[in-house]
Residue, then its C-alpha position, 0 to 999 in steps of 0.5 A: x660234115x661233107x656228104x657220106x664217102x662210101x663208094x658208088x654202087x653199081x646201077x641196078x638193073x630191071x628186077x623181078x619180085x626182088x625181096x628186102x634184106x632178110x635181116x629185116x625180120x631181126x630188126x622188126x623183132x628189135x623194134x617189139x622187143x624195147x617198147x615192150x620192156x619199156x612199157x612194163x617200166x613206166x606203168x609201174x612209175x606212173x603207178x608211184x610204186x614198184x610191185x611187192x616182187x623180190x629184187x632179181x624178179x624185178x629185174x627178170x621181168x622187163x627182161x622176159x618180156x624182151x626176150x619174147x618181144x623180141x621172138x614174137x616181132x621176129x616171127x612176125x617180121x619173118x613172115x611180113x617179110x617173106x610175103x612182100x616183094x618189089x618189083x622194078x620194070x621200065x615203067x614202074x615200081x610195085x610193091x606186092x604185100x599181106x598174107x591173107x589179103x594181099x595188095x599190090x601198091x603201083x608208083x609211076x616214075x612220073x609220080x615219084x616226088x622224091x626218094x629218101x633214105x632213112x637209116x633209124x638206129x636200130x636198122x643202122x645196127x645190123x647194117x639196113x636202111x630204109x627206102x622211101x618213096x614219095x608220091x603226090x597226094x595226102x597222107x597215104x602218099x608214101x611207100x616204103x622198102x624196109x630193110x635194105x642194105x645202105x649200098x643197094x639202096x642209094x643204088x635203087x634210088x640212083x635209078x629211080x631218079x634216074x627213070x623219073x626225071x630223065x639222065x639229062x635234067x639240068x638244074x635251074x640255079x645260076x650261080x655256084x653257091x658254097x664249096x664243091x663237095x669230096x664225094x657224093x656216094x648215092x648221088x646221082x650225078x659226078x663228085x665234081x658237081x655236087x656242092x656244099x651250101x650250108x652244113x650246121x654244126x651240132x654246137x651251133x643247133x643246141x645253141x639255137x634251141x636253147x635260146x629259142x622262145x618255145x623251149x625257154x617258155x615251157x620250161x619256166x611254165x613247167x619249173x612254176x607249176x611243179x613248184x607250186x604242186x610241191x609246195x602245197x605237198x602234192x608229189x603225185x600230182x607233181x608227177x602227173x603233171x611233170x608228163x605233159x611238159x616233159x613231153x613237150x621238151x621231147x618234142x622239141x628235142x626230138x624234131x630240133x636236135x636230134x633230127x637235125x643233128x649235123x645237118x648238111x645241105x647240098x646240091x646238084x643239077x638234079x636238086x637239092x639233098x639233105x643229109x641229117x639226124x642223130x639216132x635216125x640218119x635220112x637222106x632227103x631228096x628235093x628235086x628242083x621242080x618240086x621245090x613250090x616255096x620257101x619259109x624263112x622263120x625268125x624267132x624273136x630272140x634269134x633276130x637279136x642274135x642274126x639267125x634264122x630257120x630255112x623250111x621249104x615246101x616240097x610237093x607230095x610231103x605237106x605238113x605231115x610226111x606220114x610218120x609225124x615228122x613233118x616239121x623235121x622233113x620240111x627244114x631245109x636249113x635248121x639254123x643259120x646266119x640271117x645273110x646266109x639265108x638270104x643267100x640260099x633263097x637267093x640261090x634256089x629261087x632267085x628272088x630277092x625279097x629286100x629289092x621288093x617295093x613292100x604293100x603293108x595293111x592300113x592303120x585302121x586294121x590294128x584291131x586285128x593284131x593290135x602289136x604287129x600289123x606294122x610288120x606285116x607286108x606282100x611285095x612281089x618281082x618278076x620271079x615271086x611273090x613274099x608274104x611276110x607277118x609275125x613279130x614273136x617268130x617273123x615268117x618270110x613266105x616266098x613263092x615262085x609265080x609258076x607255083x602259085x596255084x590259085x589267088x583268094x580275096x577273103x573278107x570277113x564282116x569286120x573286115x567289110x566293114x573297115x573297107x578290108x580284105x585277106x589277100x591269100x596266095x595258095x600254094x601245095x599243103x606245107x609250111x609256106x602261107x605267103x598271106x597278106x592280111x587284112x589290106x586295103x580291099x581295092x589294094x588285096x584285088x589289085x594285087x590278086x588280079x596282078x599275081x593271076x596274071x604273074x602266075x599266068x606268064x611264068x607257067x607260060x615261060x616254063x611250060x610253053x604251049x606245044x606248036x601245032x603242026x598240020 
């Protein structure tokens, strides 16, 4: 699916104690309201029973119980939204906040790593969005406008990438990957510039994750269990033990279909945008200079099939983008043809890890993973540096030299002993571990006093010193 085709909104100009969409109090009190009824329900499940209550009764209660959700969250809702404002001037975004103790939460331009729009379906009901601002630091990095209309808020993040990088910022990528894209509503650069690189259809990612290896062991474990408790005519114990599993399938279902349902990955000069999601539709922003590596995964079904997964390390999101969604917001390309994927790494980042000369772990490292020290190899070029491991799901780590932000030689008294040592590449929180395990303990020092100084020339090149002048 191309990029979404309503019409650009108009820039927004500097605001003062702007407030969010007043129809935010309707979908916080949706948001009471169902998780209320839906509780009542499945404590009476997992009890085994329904109350000894007559059938309409049954049925009135979950009802009530919304219908007060719903008033409660709505009341609620009103006076959060009533209380909290934002604020826009030319040197920041402040978002003032509470009743009774109020706070007042200040994002520099300059911090801003990316600005996201997520639509969840009960926001997309009444028309709103919402607004999210990433900034560099841990958990409590995020800050977020709830409700906007979808206009105002591609509009607002128009802007807000514009104040952070600068209206000229020229993309780093050489060559033009993909199809021109028809339209580029909430973009901020022309249509003509915005480009398709990869769009994965919904039969293409049900199709990857059922024969994914996770989903298949899961639901053999969960079948072999549950056979096992009928036939020893324990149901509820079946039953209990039905949760964990079927919580499980959720998981999977959740982060790999639902979230990146009819994924769409474009690009312009300013970075990269994702568009996805079924129930909740985001759009993700990746500036290129916040991209720190990339993670190419092969399950070892997919490789029987050419496929893989494309996951990108962004700095300010790490393994958790706060909500639990972490896997889902680090997925560049959820499934996709192995060749193709070499394509976009080769594109985004320029490295090109089937040219590399490969330095692998000696023989004698078997003990520490007796099947799969064979596939385990770092190589590095003039751009980046790889680390590659696994067997069950391959992992590719790539790392631009200039985002290499220290190098650490390990050894554990094992690996002393066999003359060994763990060669590791540090990058930002996230999904790329560009590692190289258990090596030759003089070949992991070579390679680590190398990679400093590849590291070194890089920042150099992208950050040269400023000329002093007298």
């Amino acid at each position: 699916m191309a990029p979404d085709s309503e019409p650009d909104a108009a820039p927004l100009a500097d605001a003062v104690g702007l407030r969010t969409h007043p129809l935010t109090a309707v979908t916080t009190g949706l948001l009471f309201s169902l998780p209320a009824a839906a509780t009542l329900v499945l404590s009476s499940l997992q009890n085994g029973r329904l109350p000894d209550l007559p059938w309409w009764l049954l049925l009135l209660v979950p009802v009530l119980l919304a219908v007060g959700g719903f008033v409660v969250g709505t009341a609620v809702g009103f006076v959060s939204w009533y209380v909290t404002t934002y604020v826009i001037d030319g040197e920041e975004v402040r978002v003032d906040s509470g009743l009774l103790f109020r706070s007042s939460r200040r994002v520099p331009y300059e911090r801003l790593q990316s600005v996201d729009i997520a639509e969840p379906l009960l926001a997309r009901l009444v028309g709103l969005c919402e607004l999210r601002l990433e900034t560099a630091g841990g958990s409590d990095s995020r800050t977020s406008l709830k409700y906007l209309r979808l206009a105002d808020a591609r509009a607002l993040r128009r802007v807000l990438l514009e104040r952070a990088d600068g209206p000229g910022v020229e993309a780093e990528p050489g060559s033009q990957l993909g199809e021109t894209a028809s339209d580029t509503a909430g973009s901020t650069v022309p249509a003509r510039e915005r480009r398709v690189i990869s769009h994965v259809t919904p039969a293409r990612l049900l199709l990857g994750t059922l024969v994914s290896l996770d989903l298949a062991a899961s639901l053999v474990l969960g079948v072999a269990v549950l056979a096992v408790l009928v036939a020893v005519d324990a149901p509820f114990a079946a039953f209990g033990a039905a949760i964990p599993f079927a919580t499980v399938l959720l998981n999977i279902v959740s982060h790999r279909v639902a979230a990146q349902w009819d994924s769409t990955l474009t690009e312009d000069r300013r970075g990269l945008r994702i568009e996805r999601g079924l129930f909740t539709r985001t759009t993700q922003t990746v500036p290129w200079e916040r991209i720190q590596g990339l993670a190419v995964e092969e399950p070892v079904v997919w490789r029987r099939l050419g496929w893989a997964r494309l996951k990108v390390d962004v700095a300010g999101y790490g393994n958790d983008a706060g909500d639990g969604s972490g896997e889902s917001t680090s997925t560049l390309v959820p499934v996709a043809d192995r060749e193709r994927i070499g394509q976009i790494v080769r594109h985004v980042l320029d490295v090109r890890p089937e040219e590399m000369e490969r330095t692998g772990p000696p023989p004698r490292s078997w003990p520490f993973a007796p099947f799969v020290w064979r596939s385990r190899w770092v190589g590095a070029d003039a751009v980046g540096f790889v680390g590659v491991e696994g067997w069950f799901q391959r992992r590719s780590n790539v790392v631009p030299h200039h985002k290499t932000q220290s190098v650490e030689v390990r050894q554990g008294p094992l690996q002393r002993r066999l003359g060994l040592a763990t060669l590791e590449v540090h990058t930002p929180d996230g999904p790329v571990d560009a590692d190289g395990r258990h090596l030759l303990a003089e070949t992991a020092r070579a390679i680590a006093l190398e990679q400093v100084e590849r590291a070194r020339r890089a920042r150099s090149r992208a950050h040269p010193a400023p000329v002093e002048t007298s």
